[in-house]
TIKOL-189255 format. One line per field, with one value per residue (C-alpha): x, y, z. Coordinates in Angstrom, 3 decimals, always signed. Layout:
<atoms>
X <- c(X; ...)
Y <- c(Y; ...)
Z <- c(Z; ...)
</atoms>
This chain:
<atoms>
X <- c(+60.802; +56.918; +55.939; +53.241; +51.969; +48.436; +46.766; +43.395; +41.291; +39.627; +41.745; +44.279; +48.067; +50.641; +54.645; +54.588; +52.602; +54.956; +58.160; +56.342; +55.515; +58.946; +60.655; +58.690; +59.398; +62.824; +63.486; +61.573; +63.839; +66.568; +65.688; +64.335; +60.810; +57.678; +55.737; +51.977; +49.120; +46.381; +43.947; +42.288; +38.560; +36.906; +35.825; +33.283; +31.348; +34.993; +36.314; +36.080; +36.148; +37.819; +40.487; +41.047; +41.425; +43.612; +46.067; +46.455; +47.145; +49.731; +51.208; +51.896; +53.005; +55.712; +56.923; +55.819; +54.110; +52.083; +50.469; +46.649; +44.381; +44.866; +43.155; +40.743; +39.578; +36.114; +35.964; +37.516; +34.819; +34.463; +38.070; +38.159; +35.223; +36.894; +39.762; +37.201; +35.331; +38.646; +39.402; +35.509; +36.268; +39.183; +37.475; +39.709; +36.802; +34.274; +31.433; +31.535; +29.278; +30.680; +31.208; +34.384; +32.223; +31.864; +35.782; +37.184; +34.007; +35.182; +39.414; +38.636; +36.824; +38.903; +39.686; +40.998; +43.103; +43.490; +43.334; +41.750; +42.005; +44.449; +43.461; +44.441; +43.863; +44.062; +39.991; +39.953; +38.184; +34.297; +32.761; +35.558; +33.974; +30.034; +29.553; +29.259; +25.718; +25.192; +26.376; +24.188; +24.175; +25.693; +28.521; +32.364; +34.631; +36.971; +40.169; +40.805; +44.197; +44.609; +43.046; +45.617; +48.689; +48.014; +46.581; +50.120; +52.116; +52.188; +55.586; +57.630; +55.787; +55.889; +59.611; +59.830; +57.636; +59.809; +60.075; +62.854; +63.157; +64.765; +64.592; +67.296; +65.603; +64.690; +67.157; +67.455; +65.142; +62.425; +59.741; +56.651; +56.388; +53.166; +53.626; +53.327; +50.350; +48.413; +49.633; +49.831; +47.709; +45.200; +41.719; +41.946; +38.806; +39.058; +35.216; +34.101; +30.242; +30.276; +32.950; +32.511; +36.569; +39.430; +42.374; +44.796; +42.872; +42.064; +45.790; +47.263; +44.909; +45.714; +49.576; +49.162; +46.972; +49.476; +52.476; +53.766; +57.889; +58.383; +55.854; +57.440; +55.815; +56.260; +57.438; +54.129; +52.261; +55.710; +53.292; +50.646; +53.812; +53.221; +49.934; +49.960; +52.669; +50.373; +47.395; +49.786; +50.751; +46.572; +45.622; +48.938; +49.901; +53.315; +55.332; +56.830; +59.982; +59.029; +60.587; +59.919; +61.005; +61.555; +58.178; +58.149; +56.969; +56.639; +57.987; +56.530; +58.199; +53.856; +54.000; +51.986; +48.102; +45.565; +44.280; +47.330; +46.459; +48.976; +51.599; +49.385; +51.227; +48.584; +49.613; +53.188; +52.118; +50.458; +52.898; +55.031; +57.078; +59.319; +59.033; +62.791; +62.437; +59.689; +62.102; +64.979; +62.189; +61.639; +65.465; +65.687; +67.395)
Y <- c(+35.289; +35.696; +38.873; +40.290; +42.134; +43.653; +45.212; +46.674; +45.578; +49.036; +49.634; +48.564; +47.860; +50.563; +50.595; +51.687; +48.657; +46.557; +48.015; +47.365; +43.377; +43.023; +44.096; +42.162; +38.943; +39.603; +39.922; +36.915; +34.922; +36.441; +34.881; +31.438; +32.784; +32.939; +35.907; +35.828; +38.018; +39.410; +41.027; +44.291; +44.623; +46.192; +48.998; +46.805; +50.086; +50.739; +46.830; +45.336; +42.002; +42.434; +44.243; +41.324; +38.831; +41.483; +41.568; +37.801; +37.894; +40.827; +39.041; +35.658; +38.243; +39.514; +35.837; +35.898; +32.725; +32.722; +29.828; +29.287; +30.398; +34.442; +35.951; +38.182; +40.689; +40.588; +37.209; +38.315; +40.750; +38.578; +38.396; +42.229; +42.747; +40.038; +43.069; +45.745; +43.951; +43.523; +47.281; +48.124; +45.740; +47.808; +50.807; +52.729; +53.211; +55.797; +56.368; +59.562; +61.048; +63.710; +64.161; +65.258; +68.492; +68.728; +68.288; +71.205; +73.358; +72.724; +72.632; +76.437; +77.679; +80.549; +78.459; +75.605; +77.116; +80.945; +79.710; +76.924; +73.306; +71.336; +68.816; +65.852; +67.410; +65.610; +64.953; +67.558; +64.746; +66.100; +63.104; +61.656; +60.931; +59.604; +55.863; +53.019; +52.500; +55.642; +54.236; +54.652; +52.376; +55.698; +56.207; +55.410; +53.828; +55.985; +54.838; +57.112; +57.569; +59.272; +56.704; +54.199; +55.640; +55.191; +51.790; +51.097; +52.802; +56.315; +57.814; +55.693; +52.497; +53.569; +54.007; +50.318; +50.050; +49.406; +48.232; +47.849; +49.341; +47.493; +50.114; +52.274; +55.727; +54.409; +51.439; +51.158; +51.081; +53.425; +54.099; +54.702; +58.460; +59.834; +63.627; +62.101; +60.024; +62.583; +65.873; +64.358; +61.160; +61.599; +59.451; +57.285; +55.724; +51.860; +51.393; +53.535; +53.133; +51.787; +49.043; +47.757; +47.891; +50.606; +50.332; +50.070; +47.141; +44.866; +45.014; +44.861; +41.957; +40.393; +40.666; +38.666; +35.990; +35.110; +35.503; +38.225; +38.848; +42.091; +44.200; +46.008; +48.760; +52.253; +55.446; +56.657; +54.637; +55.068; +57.910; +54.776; +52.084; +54.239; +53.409; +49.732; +49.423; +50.801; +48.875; +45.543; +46.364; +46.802; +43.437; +41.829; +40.682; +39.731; +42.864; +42.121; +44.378; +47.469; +48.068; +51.226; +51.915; +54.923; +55.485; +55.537; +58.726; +60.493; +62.946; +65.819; +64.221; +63.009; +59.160; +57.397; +56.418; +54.123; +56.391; +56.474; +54.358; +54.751; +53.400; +49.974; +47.185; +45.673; +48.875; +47.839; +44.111; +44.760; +47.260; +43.802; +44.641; +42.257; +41.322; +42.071; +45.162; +46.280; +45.472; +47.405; +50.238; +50.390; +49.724; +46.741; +45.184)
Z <- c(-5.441; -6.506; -8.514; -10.478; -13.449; -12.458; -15.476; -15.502; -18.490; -19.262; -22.651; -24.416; -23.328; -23.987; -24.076; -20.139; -19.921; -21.829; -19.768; -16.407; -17.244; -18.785; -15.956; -13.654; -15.827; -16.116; -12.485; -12.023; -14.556; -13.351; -9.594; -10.464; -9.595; -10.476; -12.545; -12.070; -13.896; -11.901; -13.711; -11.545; -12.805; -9.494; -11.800; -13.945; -15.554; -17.127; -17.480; -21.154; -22.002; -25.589; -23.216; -21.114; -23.877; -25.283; -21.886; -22.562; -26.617; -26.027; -23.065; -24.645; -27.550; -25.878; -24.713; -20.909; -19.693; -15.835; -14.226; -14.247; -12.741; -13.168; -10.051; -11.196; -8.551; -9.309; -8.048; -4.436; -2.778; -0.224; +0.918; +0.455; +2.798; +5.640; +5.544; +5.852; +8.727; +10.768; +10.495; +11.523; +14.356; +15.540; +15.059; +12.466; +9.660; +9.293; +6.329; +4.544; +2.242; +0.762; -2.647; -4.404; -5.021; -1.108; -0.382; -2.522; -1.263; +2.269; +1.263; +0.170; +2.823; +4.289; +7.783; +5.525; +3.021; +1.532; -1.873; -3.863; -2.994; -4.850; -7.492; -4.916; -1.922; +1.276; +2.997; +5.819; +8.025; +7.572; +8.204; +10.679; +13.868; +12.414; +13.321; +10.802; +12.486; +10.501; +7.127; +4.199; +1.038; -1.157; +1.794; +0.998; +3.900; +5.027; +7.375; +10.218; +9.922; +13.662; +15.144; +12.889; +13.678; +17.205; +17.238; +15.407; +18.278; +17.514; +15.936; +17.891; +16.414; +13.146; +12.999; +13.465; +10.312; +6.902; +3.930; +1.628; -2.089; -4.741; -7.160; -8.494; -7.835; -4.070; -3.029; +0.815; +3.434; +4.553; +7.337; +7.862; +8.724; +11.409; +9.242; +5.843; +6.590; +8.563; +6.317; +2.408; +3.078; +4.948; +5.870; +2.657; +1.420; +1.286; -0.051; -2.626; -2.873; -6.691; -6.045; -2.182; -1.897; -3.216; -5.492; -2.268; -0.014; -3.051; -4.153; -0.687; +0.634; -3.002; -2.928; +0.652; -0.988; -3.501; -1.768; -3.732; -2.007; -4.812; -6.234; -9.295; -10.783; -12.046; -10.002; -10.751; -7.904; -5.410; -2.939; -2.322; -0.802; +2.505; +2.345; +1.465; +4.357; +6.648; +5.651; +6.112; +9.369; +10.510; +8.972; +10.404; +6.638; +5.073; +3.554; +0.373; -1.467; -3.608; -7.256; -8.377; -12.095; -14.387; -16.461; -20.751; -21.479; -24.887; -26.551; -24.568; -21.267; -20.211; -18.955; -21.271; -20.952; -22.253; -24.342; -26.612; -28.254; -31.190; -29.001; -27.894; -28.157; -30.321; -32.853; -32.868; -33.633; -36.790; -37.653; -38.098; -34.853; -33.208; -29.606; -29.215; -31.226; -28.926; -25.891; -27.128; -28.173; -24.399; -23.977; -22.073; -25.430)
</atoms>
């Protein structure tokens, strides 16, 4: 059993943070595993430094332990392009240039929608169809996720797509399903034009690399498992389980972000907390 804890150095470590790592540890333990750390720093403009070092001080903190080296994904553009270059070769991306401004203009046109676009509203395919010979250097990727589905099979072959859920709120097995990717989903973008890769390549290529079997990680991120799935099956790469748990939220019911900061884990530590009392605090006693 191989997991991970993936933070993103662009503040500072929260309880929801804490939960997630513990968790992932635990399970780990609990398996005879292993529990690596993979720090996620595509976005440099936002990535700190201080933050990192901070990731690792809070970590060790806490008691968890991970072998060296940590991946760092900074370091791996040029494993995340070999992905993009095998889905160009198929034929399944596209370069769009439209702006998020350009989406909801188009999403609320009256043959799209009767009312406003949504805040996450699903790319109604503008660009879909312009060749990567047309690509610009200020042009995201975009996967065409028609032309996906079928080079997976169609309905029929996605059916035989699954994945199993370790989770409480999702045990069992699921499928891939042709209506969620096309109607909630949509033509993803796997390059954004400030960071040469996306949030769900780098980690799916990266949870291949290291031979992650069970990605834990809050309920929050459950809607992108369809889409890691699906980008496994493309580049032919090993599926590992899914562990979705409950989020720590606070007292207004809101899941926790980096910017509360009064509930860091670096706060708790010089309030003279306990690492036990901060694991029964996010009740895993």
């Amino acid at each position: 059993m191989r997991t991970r804890f993936a933070p993103s150095p662009t503040g500072l470590l929260h309880l929801g943070h804490a939960f997630s790592a513990l968790t992932a540890w635990d399970r780990a333990q609990a398996a005879g595993g292993t529990f690596l750390l993979r720090i996620e720093d595509i976005d440099r403009p936002r990535c700190r430094a201080a933050f990192e070092t901070a990731i690792y001080e809070d970590l060790g903190w806490l008691g968890l332990a991970w072998p060296d080296p940590v991946m760092r994904q900074s370091e791996r553009m040029p494993a995340y392009r070999a992905a993009l270059d095998r889905l160009a070769a198929a034929g399944l991306l596209y370069p769009c240039r439209c702006t998020r401004r350009d989406i909801r203009a188009a999403l609320a046109a009256p043959q799209e929608t009767a009312g406003p676009a949504p805040a996450e509203a699903v790319y109604p395919g503008t660009c879909r169809g312009r060749s990567l010979a047309e690509a610009g250097p200020d042009d995201a990727l975009r996967l065409d996720m028609h032309a996906a589905i079928g080079r997976l099979g169609g309905r029929d072959g996605l059916a035989g797509l699954t994945w199993i859920e370790t989770g409480a709120a999702r045990q069992g097995a699921h499928a891939l399903d042709a209506d969620i990717l096309t109607a909630q989903i949509g033509d993803i973008v796997l390059a954004r034009r400030d960071i040469g890769t996306s949030y769900h390549l780098a980690v799916v290529v990266d949870d291949a690399e290291q031979g992650i079997t069970e990605v834990v990680r809050g309920m929050d991120l459950v809607d992108a498992t369809p889409i890691h799935r699906l980008l496994q099956a493309l580049l032919a790469l090993p599926v590992p389980a899914w562990h979705h748990h409950r989020l720590i939220r606070d007292e207004a019911g809101r899941r926790l972000a980096k910017r509360d900061d009064a509930r860091a884990i670096r706060a708790y530590r010089a309030a003279g907390e306990t690492p036990g009392a901060l694991r029964r605090r996010v009740g895993l006693g």
